[in-house]
DRENTI-790617 format. One record per residue (C-alpha): residue number from 1; x, y, z; residue in three letters. Coordinates in steps of 0.1 Angstrom, whole numbers. Each point is the difference from the previous one (the first is absolute). Example, Ala and Ser with C-alpha at 12.3 -4.5 7.8 and 13.67 -1.06 7.14 Angstrom:
// residues 2
{seq = 1; X = 123; Y = -45; Z = 78; type = ALA}
{seq = 2; X = 14; Y = 34; Z = -7; type = SER}
END
This chain:
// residues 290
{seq = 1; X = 128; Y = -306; Z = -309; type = UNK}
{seq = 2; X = 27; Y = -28; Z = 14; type = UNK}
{seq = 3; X = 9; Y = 0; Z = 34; type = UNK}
{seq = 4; X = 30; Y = -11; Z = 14; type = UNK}
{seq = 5; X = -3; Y = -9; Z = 37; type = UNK}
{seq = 6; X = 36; Y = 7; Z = 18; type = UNK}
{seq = 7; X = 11; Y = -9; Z = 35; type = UNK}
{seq = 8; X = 19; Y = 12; Z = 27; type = UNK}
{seq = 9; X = 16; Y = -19; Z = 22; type = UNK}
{seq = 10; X = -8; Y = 15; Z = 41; type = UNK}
{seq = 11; X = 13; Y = -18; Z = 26; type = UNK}
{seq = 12; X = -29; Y = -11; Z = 13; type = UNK}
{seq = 13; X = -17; Y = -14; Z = -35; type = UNK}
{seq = 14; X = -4; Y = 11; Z = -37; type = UNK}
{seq = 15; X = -19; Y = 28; Z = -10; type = UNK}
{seq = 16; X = -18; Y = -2; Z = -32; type = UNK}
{seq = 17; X = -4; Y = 31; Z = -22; type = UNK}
{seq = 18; X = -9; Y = 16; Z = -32; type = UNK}
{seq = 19; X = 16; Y = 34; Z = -13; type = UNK}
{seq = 20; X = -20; Y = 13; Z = -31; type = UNK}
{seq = 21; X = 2; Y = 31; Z = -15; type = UNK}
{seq = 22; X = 16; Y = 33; Z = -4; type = UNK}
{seq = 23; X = 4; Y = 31; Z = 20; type = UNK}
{seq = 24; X = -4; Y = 13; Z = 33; type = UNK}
{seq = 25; X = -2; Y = -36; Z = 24; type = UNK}
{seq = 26; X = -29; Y = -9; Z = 17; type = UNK}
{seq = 27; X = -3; Y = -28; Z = 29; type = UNK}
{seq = 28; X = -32; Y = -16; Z = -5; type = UNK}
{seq = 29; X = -11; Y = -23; Z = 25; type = UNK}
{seq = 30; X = -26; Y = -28; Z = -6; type = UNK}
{seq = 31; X = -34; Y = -5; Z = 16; type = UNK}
{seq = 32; X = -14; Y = -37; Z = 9; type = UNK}
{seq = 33; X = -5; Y = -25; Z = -25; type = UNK}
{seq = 34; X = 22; Y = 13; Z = -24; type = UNK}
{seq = 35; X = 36; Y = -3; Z = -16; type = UNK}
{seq = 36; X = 19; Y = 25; Z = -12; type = UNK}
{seq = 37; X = -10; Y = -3; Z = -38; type = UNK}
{seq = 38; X = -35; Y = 9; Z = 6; type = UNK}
{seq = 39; X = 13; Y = 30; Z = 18; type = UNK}
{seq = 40; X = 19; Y = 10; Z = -31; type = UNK}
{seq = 41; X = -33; Y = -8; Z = -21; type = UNK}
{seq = 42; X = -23; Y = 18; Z = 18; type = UNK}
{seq = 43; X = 22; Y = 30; Z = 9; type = UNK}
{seq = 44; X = 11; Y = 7; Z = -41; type = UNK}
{seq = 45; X = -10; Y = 39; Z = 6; type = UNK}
{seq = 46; X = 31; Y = 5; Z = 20; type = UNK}
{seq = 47; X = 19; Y = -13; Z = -26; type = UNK}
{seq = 48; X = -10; Y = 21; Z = -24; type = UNK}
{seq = 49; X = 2; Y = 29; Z = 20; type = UNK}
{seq = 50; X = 37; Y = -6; Z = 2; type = UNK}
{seq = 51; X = 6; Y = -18; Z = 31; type = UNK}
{seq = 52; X = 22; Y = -29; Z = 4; type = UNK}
{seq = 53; X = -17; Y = -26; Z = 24; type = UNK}
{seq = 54; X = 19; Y = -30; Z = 25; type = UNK}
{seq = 55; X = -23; Y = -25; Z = 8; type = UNK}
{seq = 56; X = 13; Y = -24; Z = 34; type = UNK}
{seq = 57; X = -18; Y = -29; Z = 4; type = UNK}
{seq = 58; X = -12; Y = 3; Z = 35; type = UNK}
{seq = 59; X = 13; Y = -29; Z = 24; type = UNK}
{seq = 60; X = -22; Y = -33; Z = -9; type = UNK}
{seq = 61; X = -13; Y = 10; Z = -32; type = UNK}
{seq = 62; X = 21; Y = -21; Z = -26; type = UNK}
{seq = 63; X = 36; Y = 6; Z = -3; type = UNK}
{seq = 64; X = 7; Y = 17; Z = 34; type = UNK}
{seq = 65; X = -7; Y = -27; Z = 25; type = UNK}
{seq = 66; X = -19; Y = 8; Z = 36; type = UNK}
{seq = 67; X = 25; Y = -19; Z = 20; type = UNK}
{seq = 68; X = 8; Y = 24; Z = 32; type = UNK}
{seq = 69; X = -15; Y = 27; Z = -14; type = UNK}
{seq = 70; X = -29; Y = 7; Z = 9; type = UNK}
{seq = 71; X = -10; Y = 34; Z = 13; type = UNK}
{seq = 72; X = -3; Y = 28; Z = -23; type = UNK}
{seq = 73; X = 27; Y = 18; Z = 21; type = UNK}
{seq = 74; X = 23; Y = -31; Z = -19; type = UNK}
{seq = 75; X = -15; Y = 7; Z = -33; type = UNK}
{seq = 76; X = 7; Y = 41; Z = 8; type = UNK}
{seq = 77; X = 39; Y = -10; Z = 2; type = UNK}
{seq = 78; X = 1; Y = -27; Z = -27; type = UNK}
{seq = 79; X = -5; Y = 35; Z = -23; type = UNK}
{seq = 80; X = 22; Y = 20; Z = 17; type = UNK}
{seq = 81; X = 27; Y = -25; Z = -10; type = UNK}
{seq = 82; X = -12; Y = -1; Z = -40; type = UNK}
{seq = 83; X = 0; Y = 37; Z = 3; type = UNK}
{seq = 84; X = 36; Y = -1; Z = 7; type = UNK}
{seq = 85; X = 7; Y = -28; Z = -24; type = UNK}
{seq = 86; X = -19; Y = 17; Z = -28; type = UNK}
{seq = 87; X = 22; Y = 25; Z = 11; type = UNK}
{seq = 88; X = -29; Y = 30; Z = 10; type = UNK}
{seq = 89; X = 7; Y = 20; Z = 31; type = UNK}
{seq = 90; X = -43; Y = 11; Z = 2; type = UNK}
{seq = 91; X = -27; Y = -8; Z = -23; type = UNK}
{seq = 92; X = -38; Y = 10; Z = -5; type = UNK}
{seq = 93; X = -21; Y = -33; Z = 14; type = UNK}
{seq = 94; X = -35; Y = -11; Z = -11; type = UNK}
{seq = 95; X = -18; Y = -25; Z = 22; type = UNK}
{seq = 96; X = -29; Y = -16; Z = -6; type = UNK}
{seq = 97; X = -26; Y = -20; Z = 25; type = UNK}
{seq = 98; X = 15; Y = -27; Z = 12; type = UNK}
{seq = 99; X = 32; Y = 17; Z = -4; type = UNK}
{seq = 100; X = -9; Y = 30; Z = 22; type = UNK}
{seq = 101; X = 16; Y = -22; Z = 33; type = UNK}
{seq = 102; X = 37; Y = 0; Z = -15; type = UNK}
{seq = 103; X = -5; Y = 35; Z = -14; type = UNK}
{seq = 104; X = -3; Y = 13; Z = 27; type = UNK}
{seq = 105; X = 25; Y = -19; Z = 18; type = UNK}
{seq = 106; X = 21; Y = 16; Z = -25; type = UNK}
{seq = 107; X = -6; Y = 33; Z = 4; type = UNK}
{seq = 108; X = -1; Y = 0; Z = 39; type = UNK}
{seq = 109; X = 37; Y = -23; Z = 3; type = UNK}
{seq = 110; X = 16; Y = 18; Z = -30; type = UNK}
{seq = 111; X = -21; Y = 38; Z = -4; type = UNK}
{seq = 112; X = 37; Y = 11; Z = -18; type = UNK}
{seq = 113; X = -3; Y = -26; Z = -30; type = UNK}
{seq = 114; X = -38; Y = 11; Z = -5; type = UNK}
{seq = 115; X = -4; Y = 30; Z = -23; type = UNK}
{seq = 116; X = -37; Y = 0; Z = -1; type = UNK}
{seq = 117; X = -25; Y = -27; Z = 3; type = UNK}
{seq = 118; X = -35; Y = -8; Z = -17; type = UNK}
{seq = 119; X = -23; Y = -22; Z = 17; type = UNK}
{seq = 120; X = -30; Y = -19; Z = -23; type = UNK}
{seq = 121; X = -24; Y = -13; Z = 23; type = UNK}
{seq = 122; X = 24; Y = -12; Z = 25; type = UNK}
{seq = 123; X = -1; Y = -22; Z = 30; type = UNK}
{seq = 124; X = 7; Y = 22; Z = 31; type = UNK}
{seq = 125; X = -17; Y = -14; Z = 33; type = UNK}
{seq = 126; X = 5; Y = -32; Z = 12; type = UNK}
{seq = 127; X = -31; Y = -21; Z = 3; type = UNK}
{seq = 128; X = -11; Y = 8; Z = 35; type = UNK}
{seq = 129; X = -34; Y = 4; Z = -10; type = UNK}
{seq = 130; X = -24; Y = -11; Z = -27; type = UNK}
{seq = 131; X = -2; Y = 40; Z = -16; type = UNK}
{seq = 132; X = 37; Y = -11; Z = -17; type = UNK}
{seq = 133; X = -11; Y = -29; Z = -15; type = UNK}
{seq = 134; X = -11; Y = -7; Z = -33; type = UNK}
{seq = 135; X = -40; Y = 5; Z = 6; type = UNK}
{seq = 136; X = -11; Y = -38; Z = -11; type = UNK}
{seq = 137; X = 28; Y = -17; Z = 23; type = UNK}
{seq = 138; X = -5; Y = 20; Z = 31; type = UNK}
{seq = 139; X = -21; Y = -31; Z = 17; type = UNK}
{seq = 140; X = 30; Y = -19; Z = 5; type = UNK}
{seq = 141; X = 19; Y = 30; Z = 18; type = UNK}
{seq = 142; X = -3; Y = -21; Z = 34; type = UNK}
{seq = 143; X = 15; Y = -30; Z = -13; type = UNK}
{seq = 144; X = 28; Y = 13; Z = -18; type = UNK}
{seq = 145; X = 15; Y = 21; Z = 22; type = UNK}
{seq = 146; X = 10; Y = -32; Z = 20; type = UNK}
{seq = 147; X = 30; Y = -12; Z = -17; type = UNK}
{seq = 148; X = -3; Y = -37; Z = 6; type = UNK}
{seq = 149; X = -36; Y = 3; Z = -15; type = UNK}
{seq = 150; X = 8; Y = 20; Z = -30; type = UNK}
{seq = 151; X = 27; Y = -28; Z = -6; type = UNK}
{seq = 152; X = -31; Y = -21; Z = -4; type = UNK}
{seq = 153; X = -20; Y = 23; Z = -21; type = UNK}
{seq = 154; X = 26; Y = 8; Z = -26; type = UNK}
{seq = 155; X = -12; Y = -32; Z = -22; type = UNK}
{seq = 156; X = -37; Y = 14; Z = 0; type = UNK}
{seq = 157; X = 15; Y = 37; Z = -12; type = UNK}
{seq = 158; X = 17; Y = -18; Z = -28; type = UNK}
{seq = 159; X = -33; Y = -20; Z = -6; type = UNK}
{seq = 160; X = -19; Y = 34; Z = -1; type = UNK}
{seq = 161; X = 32; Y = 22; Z = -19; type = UNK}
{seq = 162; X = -2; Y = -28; Z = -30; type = UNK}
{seq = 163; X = -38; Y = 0; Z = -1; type = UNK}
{seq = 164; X = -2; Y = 36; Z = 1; type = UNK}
{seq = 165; X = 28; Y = 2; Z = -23; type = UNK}
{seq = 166; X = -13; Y = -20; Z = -30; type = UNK}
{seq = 167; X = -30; Y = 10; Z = -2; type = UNK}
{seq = 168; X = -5; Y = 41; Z = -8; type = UNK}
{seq = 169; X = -41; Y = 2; Z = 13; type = UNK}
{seq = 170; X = 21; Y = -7; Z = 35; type = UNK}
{seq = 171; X = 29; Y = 20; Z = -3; type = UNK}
{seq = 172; X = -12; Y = 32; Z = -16; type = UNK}
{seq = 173; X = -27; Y = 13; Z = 26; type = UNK}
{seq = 174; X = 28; Y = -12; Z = 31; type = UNK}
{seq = 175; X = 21; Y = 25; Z = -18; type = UNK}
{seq = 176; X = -20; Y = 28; Z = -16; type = UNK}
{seq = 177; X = -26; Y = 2; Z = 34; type = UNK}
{seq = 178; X = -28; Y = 27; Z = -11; type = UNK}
{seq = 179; X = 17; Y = 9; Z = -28; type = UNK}
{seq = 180; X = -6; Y = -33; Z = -22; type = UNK}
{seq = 181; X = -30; Y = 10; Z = -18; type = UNK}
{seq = 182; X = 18; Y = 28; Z = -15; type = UNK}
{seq = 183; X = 33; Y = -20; Z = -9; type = UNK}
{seq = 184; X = -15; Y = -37; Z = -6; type = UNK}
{seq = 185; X = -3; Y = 5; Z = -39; type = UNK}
{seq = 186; X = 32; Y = 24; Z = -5; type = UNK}
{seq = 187; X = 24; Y = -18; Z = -24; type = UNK}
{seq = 188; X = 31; Y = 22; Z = 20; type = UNK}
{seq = 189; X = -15; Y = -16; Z = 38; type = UNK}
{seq = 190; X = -8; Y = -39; Z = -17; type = UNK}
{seq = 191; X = 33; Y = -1; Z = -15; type = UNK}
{seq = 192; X = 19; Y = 9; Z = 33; type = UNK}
{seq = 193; X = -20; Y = -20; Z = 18; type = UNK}
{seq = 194; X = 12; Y = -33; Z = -22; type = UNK}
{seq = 195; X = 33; Y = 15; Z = 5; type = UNK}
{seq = 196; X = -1; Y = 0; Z = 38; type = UNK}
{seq = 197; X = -23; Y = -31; Z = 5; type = UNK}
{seq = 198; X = 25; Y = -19; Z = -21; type = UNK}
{seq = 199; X = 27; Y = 14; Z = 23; type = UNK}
{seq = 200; X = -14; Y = -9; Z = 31; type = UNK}
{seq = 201; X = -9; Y = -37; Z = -15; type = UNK}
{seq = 202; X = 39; Y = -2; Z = -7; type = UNK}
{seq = 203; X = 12; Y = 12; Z = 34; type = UNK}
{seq = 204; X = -23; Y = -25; Z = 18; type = UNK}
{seq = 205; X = 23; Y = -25; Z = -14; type = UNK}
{seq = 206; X = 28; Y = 10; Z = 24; type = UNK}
{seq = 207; X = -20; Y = 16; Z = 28; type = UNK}
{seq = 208; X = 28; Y = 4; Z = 25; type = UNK}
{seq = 209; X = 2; Y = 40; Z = -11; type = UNK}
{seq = 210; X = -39; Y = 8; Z = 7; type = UNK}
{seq = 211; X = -2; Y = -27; Z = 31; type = UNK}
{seq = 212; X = 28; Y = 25; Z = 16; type = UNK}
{seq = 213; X = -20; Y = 30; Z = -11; type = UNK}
{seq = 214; X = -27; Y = -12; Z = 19; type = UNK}
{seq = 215; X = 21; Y = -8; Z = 28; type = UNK}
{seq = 216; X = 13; Y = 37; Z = -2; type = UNK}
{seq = 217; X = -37; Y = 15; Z = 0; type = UNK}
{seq = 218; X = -4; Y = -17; Z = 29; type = UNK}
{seq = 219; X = 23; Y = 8; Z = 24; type = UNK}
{seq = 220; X = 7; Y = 28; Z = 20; type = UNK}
{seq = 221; X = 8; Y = 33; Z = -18; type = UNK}
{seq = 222; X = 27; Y = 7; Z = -21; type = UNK}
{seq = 223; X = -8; Y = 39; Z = -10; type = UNK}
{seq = 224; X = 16; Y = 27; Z = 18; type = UNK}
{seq = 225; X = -12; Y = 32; Z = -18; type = UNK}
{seq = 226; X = 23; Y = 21; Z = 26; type = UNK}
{seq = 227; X = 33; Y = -16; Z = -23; type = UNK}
{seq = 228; X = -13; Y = 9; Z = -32; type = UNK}
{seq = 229; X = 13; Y = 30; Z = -12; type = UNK}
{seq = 230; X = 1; Y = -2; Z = -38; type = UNK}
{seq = 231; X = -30; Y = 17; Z = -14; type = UNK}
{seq = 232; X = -30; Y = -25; Z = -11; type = UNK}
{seq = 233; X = -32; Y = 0; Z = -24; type = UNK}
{seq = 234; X = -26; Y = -23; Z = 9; type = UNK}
{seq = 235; X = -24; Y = -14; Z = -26; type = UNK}
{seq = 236; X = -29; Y = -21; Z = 8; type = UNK}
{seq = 237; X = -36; Y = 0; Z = -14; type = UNK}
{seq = 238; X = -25; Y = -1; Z = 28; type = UNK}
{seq = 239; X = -16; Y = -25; Z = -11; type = UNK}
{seq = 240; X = 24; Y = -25; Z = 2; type = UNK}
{seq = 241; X = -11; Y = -33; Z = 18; type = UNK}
{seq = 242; X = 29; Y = -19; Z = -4; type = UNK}
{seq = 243; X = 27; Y = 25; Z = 19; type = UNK}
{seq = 244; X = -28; Y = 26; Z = 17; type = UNK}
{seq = 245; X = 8; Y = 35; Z = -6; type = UNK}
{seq = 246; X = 5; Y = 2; Z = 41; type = UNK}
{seq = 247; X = 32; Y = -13; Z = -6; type = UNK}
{seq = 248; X = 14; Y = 33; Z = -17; type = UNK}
{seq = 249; X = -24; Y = 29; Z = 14; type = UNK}
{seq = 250; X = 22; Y = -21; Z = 37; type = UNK}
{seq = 251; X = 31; Y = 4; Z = -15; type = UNK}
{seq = 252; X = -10; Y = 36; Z = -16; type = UNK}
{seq = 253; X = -9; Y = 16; Z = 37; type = UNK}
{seq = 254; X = 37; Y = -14; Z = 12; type = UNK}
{seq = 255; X = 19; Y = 12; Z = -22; type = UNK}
{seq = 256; X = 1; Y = 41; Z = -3; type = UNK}
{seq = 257; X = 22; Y = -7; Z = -36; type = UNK}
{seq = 258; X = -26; Y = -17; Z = -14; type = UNK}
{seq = 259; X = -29; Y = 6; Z = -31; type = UNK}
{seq = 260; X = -28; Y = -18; Z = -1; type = UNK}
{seq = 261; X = -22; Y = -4; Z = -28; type = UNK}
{seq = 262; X = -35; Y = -21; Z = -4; type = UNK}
{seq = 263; X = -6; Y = -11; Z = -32; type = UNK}
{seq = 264; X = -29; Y = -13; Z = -24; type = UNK}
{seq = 265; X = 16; Y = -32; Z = -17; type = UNK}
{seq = 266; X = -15; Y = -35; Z = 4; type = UNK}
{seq = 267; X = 6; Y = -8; Z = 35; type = UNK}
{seq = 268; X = 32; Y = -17; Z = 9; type = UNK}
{seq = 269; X = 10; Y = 7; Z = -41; type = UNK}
{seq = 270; X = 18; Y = 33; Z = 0; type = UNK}
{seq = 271; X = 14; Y = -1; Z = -38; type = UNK}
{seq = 272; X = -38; Y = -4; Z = -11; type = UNK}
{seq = 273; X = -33; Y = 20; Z = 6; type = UNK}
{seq = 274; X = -11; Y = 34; Z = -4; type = UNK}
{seq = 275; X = 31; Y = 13; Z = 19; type = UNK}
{seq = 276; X = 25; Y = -19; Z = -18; type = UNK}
{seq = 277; X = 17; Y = 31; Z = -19; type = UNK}
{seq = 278; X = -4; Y = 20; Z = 33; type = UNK}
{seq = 279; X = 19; Y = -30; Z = 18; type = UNK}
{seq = 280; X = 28; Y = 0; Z = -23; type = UNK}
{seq = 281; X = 2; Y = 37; Z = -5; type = UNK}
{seq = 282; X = 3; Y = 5; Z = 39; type = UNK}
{seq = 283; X = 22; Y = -25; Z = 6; type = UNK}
{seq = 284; X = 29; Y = 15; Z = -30; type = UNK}
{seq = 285; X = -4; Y = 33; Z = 11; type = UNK}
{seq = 286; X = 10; Y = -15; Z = 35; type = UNK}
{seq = 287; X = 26; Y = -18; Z = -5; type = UNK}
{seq = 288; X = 16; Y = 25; Z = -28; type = UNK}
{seq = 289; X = 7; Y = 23; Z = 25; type = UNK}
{seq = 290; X = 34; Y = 1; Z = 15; type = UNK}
END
C-alpha cells in the first residue's frame, strides 16, 4: 500500500498525518517509538473492517516538530484542529501506549469531539512510582524523575533502545514478559516483532518525539478521569511488562463509562497471541456502536 504523508499547517507548527482508507473515520493515535506507517501496518484489521483511519504524527516524531509543544494537553489540541480541518465535528479515537497521555488529554479538553474511545495497553499514571514503569527499567526511577539528571541519562536510553532494538533475544522477552515461551516461535508474533523493532530503530534517529514522551511520563499528572465522559474500552494483557496492566485496571476504577478487558496475547503485543481474534473482535464491536 503507498502512503502519502500530508500536512497541516497549525499555528504553532506542522502536523504530519496519514489518511488511509474508507468508511467510518477513526483517530488513531501512536504509541512510543513509532511513526504513523507502522500504525497503519500493524492496525490493517480496522481497515478491512471498513474503517477509515487518520494517523497525526505526534509532536517530535518526524514531520510534526516538538518546538513549544510539549505536553500532551498540546498534542490533545493539535487534533482538535485536524479534526476541524479534515472537516469532522467527533470521531471514534484509538490510542495506544505511549499515546494513552494525549488521548486522554483529548478526551478530558474536548469530551464533545470524542465519540467513543479504545485504549491498547495505554499509558495512564504518571511515573510516581516504580509499579508504572516498564518492569526492567524501574531501577532508575530515582534518577529520572529529576529532570536535570534524566537530561543526562537520555544518551544511555538510546544506547540501551538501539541495543535492545537490533537484536530480537533482547527485545522479545522486554515485550512479551511471561508470555514469551508461548509466542517466541509464532511466525504472526516474530514477524511483528521485526516490524516494531525496525520502527523503534528508525525513530531513534530523531529522538526528540520519545525524549518528550519521557519527559511527559514523568511529570506530574495529566489524567483527570472526572472530564472524561465519552464511553471507553480498555485492553491490556496482564502480563504486559512493558506498559503494566496497573496502568488501565487505574484508569478502569476512575472512570464509571469505562470496560475493561484482560487479555492473553504476548505481553505488550496485543494484535498477536492466543487473544489476538478476541482483541480485534472486542475492539470492532466497540467502536461499531454509535
Amino acid at each position: 500500500m503507498e502512503l502519502t504523508q500530508q500536512t497541516y499547517d497549525h499555528a504553532t507548527g506542522a502536523v504530519e498525518y496519514l489518511v488511509v482508507g474508507e468508511g467510518e473515520p477513526v483517530l488513531c493515535i501512536h504509541g512510543t517509538g513509532v511513526s504513523n506507517r507502522v500504525v497503519v501496518k500493524i492496525e490493517a484489521r480496522l481497515l478491512d473492517e471498513g474503517f477509515q483511519l487518520i494517523v497525526p504524527h505526534r509532536p517530535g516524531y518526524y514531520g510534526t516538530p516538538l518546538g513549544s509543544r510539549k505536553s500532551p494537553h498540546d498534542a490533545a489540541e493539535l487534533y482538535d484542529c485536524l479534526l476541524d480541518h479534515l472537516g469532522h465535528q467527533s470521531i471514534k479515537v484509538v490510542g495506544t501506549s505511549g499515546g494513552g497521555p494525549s488521548s486522554i488529554c483529548f478526551a478530558q479538553m474536548f469530551p464533545e469531539r470524542v465519540k467513543r474511545m479504545v485504549l491498547q495497553c495505554p499509558v495512564t499514571h504518571h511515573w510516581d512510582d516504580p509499579r508504572w514503569m516498564p518492569a526492567p527499567d524501574r531501577w532508575s526511577l530515582p534518577y529520572i524523575k529529576r529532570n536535570w539528571l534524566r537530561q543526562m541519562m537520555f544518551p544511555l536510553y538510546r544506547y540501551l533502545a538501539k541495543k535492545n532494538g537490533a537484536n530480537r533475544d533482547r527485545w522479545l522477552p522486554r515485550i512479551a514478559g511471561e508470555r514469551l515461551e508461548e509466542v517466541k516461535n509464532d511466525a504472526n508474533t516474530l514477524s511483528m516483532a521485526k516490524t516494531l523493532m525496525a520502527a523503534s530503530l528508525d525513530a531513534l534517529q530523531h529522538p526528540a518525539g520519545m525524549q518528550n514522551d519521557i519527559d511527559i511520563f514523568c511529570r506530574r499528572s495529566w489524567a483527570k478521569p472526572e472530564n472524561i465522559t465519552p464511553p471507553v474500552l480498555l485492553l491490556h494483557d496482564p502480563a504486559d511488562t512493558f506498559v503494566p496492566f496497573e496502568h488501565s485496571a487505574w484508569l478502569h476504577e476512575q472512570l464509571a463509562s469505562s470496560e475493561l478487558h484482560q487479555l492473553h496475547c504476548a505481553g505488550h503485543i496485543l494484535w498477536s497471541g492466543a487473544d489476538m481474534h478476541k482483541f480485534g473482535d472486542l475492539r470492532r464491536d466497540f467502536l461499531l456502536l454509535d
